[in-house]
N, C-alpha and C positions, 0 to 999 in steps of 0.2 A: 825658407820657412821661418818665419819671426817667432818662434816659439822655443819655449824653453827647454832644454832636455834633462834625463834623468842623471846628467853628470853636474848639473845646475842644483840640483834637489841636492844630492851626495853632498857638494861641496860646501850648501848652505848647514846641510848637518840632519839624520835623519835618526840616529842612536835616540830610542826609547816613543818616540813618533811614531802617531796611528799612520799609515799610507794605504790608501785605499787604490789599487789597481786594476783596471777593467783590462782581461788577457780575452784572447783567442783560444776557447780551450774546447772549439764546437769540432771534433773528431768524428772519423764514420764508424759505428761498431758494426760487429756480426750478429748473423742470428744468434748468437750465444750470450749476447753481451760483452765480449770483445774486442779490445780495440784494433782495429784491423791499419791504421794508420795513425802510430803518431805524430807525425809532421809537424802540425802546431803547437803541442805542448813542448817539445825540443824547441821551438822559435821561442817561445815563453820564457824559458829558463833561465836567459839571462839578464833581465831586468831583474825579474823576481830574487835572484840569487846573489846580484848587489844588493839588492833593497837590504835581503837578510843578513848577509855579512855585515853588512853595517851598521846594523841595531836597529833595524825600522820593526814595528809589529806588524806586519804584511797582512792586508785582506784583499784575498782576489774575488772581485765578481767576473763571471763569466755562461754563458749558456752554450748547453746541448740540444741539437733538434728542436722541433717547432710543438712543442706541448700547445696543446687546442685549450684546454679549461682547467687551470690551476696548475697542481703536482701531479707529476704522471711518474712512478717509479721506473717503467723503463727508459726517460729523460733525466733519472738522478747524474750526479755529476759524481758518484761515488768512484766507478772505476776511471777517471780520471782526478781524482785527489791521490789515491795509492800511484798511478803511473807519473804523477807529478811527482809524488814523496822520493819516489827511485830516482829519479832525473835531477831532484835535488839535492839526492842524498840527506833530508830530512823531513820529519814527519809533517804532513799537512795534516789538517785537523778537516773536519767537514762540518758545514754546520746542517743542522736536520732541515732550517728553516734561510729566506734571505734577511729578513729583519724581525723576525719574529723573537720571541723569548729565548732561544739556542742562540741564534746570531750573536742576542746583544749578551746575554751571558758567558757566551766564550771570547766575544770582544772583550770585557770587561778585564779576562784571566789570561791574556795574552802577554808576555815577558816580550823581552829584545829578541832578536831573530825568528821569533815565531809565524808561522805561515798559517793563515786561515783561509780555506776557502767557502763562500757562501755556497747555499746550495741555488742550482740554476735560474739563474735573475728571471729566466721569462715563467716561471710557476706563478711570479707576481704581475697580473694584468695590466699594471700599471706602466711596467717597464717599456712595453709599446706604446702607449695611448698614444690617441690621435690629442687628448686633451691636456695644456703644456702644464695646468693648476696640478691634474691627477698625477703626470710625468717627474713636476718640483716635488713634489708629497714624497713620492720616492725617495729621490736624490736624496730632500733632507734626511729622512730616515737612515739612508745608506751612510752619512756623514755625520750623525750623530756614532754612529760604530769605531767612526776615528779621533772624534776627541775633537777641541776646536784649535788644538794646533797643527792636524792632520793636515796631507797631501792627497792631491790627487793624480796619478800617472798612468798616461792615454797610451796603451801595449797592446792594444785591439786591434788591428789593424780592420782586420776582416767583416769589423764592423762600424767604421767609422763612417762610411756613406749611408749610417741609419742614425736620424733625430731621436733617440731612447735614454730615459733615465740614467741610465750605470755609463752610456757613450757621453752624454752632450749633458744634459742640465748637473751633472756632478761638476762637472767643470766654472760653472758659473756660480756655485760654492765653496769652491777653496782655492787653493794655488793649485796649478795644475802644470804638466810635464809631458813633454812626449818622453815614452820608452822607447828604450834601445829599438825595438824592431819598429815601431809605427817613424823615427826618424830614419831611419835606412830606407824604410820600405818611401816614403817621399822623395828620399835625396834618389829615387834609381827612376823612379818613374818622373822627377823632373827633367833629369836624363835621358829621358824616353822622349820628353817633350819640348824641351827646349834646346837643350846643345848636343840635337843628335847628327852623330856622324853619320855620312853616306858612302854607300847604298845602304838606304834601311828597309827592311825585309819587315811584312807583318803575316803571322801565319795563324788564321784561325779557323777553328772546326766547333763541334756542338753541335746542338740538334735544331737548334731555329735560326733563322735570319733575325729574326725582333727582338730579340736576345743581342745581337751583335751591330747591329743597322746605326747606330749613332755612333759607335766607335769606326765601322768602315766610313762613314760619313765625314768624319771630325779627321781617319788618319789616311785617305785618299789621297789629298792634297797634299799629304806632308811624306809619305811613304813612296818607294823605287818599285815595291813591289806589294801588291796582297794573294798570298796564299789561301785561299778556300779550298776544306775539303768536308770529315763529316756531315753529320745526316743535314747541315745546312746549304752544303754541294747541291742536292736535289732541287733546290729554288731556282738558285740559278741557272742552272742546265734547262729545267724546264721554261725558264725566260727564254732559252736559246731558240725553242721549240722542240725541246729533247723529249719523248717519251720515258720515263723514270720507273715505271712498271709499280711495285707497291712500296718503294721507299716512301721512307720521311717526306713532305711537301706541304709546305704552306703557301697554299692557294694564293689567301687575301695577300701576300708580299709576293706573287709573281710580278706586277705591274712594276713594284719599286724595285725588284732586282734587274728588270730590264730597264730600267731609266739610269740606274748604276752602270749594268754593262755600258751602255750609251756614252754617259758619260767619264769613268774611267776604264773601258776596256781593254786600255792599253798597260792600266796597273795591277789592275785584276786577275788571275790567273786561276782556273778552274781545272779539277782532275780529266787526264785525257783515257784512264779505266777504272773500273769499280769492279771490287770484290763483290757477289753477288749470292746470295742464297734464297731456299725457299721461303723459308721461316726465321723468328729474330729466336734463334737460338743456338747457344753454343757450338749442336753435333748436327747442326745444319750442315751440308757438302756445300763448300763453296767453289764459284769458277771464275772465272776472270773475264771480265767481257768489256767491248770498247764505251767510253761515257756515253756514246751516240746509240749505241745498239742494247740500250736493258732489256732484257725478254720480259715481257706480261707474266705476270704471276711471282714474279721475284722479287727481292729488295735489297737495295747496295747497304753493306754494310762496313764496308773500308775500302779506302783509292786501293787503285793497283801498284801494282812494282816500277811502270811505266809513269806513270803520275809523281811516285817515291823520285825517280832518276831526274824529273823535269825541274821538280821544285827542288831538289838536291844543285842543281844548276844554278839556280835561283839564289838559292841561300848560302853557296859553299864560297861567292866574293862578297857576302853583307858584312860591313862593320857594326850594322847596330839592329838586331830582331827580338823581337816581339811575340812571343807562343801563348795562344788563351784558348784551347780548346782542343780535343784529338781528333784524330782525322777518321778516326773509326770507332767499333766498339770493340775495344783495346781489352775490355774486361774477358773478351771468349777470344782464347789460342790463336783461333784460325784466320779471327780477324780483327790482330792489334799490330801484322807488320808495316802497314800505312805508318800506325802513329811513331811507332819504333822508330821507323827507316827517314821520316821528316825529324824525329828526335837526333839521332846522331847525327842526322847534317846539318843542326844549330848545333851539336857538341862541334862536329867538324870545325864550322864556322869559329865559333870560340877557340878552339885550339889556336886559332891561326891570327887570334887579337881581336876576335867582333867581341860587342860589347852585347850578353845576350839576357833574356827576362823571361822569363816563364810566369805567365800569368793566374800564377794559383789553381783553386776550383782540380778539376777533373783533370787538369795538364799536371799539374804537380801531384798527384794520384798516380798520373799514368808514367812519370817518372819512376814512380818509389816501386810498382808492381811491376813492372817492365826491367827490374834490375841496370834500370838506367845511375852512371855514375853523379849523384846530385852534384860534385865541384865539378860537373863538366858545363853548367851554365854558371855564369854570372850572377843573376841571382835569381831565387825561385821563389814567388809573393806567395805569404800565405792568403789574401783577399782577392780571390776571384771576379765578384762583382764590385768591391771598392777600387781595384786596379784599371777593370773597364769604365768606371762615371769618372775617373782622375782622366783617362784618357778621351773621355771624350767631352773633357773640358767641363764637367759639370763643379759645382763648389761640394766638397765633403762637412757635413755639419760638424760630425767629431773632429775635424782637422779645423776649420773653421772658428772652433769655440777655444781650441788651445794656443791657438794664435791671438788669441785676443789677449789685453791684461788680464792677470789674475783678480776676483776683486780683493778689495782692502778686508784686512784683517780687523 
């Protein structure tokens, strides 16, 4: 990656300098308003926590959830500004607004190591636009907050395959920087894509095919094996002519999953049982039944044990695999030992020298809930969907625009 990093910014000198950083800080809460996974704000911390040692005046933007029409209080980013402050061991500030009167006011009062966070970039309509005049309006706004000798440093990861104000057009206003995690997180996935060792293992679950179909597309040809299991197992089976009973299925992509089995059904690898119950609910009784035989009235909602031991075969001589999705719903007791039992056989794997990747989203979830040990994979992306369009060879604007020159000062 021809771009520059945040050990580039550091050395140029950052003591007393606005830096304006767009982080990853979109976490899942409870009904409570708490935070039920921090994952991405610990990936956060340590850009942010150079920046501050060194005397930068740190402003992070970053967004929670998908607020519809403006400010939505329960998408404030307040309880994560306090779960950041712990993580940093110092106080983040909040601002009430993103460039509003608070923002630039507390920009204004910001000392050396000071950490501000804006409040949630997407309150501001603008930060999505489809239109690039409304999207620069932003940017500059956000880069008047840093001053004109400010920086900019790309620590998003999870949002770099989105064209958005605080991602992409900040960058084409100042000098700009990959942070620690958005340079790690490219240097694993070139990895994944260019000098990978074999046998490479790709294992993915989720609920749709269309959702994953460009990535089985793009890594058929280059992968020893593909692992399918979750509720996107049912497409395929039903390509086979498997009756599926009332699982997950999407119809309109039967035709392309049987043009896939066709053509790689020798890479392909599909659950040979399913966990099955009546209803998608937790204290549902579940049974185990063969892929071929789902009873009418039922719905798979994790592979079976038998499926666990096959793909375990699979994956337990892979030097290099590939995890972006569970194999069940991981979230109810009775049916997350699929995702588990495919989990510790990429720990397995790793133990033994494979080179392993967890692909964010719902897999690095079902890590943290499953008391799965995290140094047991290689590395674990916090960008679920930016990890799949790198893989399937798509260009990321936010990686794209930091790669470019900065422009002139």
């Amino acid at each position: 990656m021809a771009v520059k990093t945040l050990e580039d910014l550091l050395a140029d000198g950052v003591e007393g300098r606005g830096v304006l950083v767009r982080s990853d800080l979109n976490v899942p809460l409870d009904d409570d308003g708490n935070i039920s996974d921090p994952g991405r704000i610990i990936a956060s911390v340590p850009t942010l926590q150079k920046l501050a040692d060194a005397g930068a005046k740190v402003i992070v933007t970053a967004h929670l959830g998908r607020p519809k029409d403006g400010p939505d209080p329960k998408f404030s980013l307040a309880p994560v500004a306090a779960a950041l402050g712990e993580k940093l061991g110092r106080h983040v500030q909040l601002a009430g607004d993103v460039v509003g009167t608070d923002a630039l006011a507390r920009a204004e009062g910001l000392t050396d190591g000071d950490v501000l966070l804006l409040e949630n970039i997407r309150f501001e309509p603008r930060e999505t636009s489809k239109d690039d005049d409304e999207r620069l309006a932003l940017a500059k706004s956000l880069v008047e907050l840093v001053g004109d000798d400010g920086a900019f440093v790309s620590d998003g990861f999870g949002v770099v395959h989105r064209k958005q104000a605080s991602v992409y057009d900040v960058a084409t206003l100042l000098p700009h920087y990959a942070g620690t995690l958005v340079a790690t997180e490219v240097e694993v996935l070139e990895q994944l894509t260019s000098s990978t060792e074999r046998p490479y293992a790709v294992v993915l679950g989720g609920s749709k095919v269309s959702d994953k179909l460009a990535v089985i597309e793009n890594l058929a040809t280059k992968a020893d094996s593909i692992v399918i299991g979750g509720g996107m197992c049912f497409t395929f089976l039903a390509a086979q002519g498997v009756s599926v009973g009332n699982s997950l299925l999407q119809e309109e992509m039967i035709d392309t999953c049987k043009k896939l089995l066709e053509d790689y059904g020798d890479v392909i690898h599909l659950p040979v049982d399913i966990v099955v119950a009546k209803e998608f609910a937790a204290d549902s009784p579940p049974s185990t039944v063969s892929a071929t035989e789902i009873p009418d009235g039922t719905m798979g909602l994790d592979i079976g044990p038998e499926s666990v031991k096959r793909f375990t075969a699979l994956l337990s001589n892979a030097k290099t695999v590939f995890w972006n999705g569970p194999m069940g719903v991981f979230e109810f007791p009775e049916f997350a030992a699929g995702t588990k039992g495919v989990a510790e056989a990429i720990i397995g794997a790793t133990a033994k020298g494979a080179f392993s990747v967890v692909g964010g989203g719902d897999s690095a979830a079902a890590v943290r809930q499953l008391g799965l040990p995290e140094d047991g994979f290689s590395h674990i992306s916090t960008g679920g969907g930016a990890s799949l369009e790198y893989l399937e060879g798509k260009t990321l604007p936010g990686i794209q625009i930091i790669s470019s020159a900065s422009p002139s000062s």
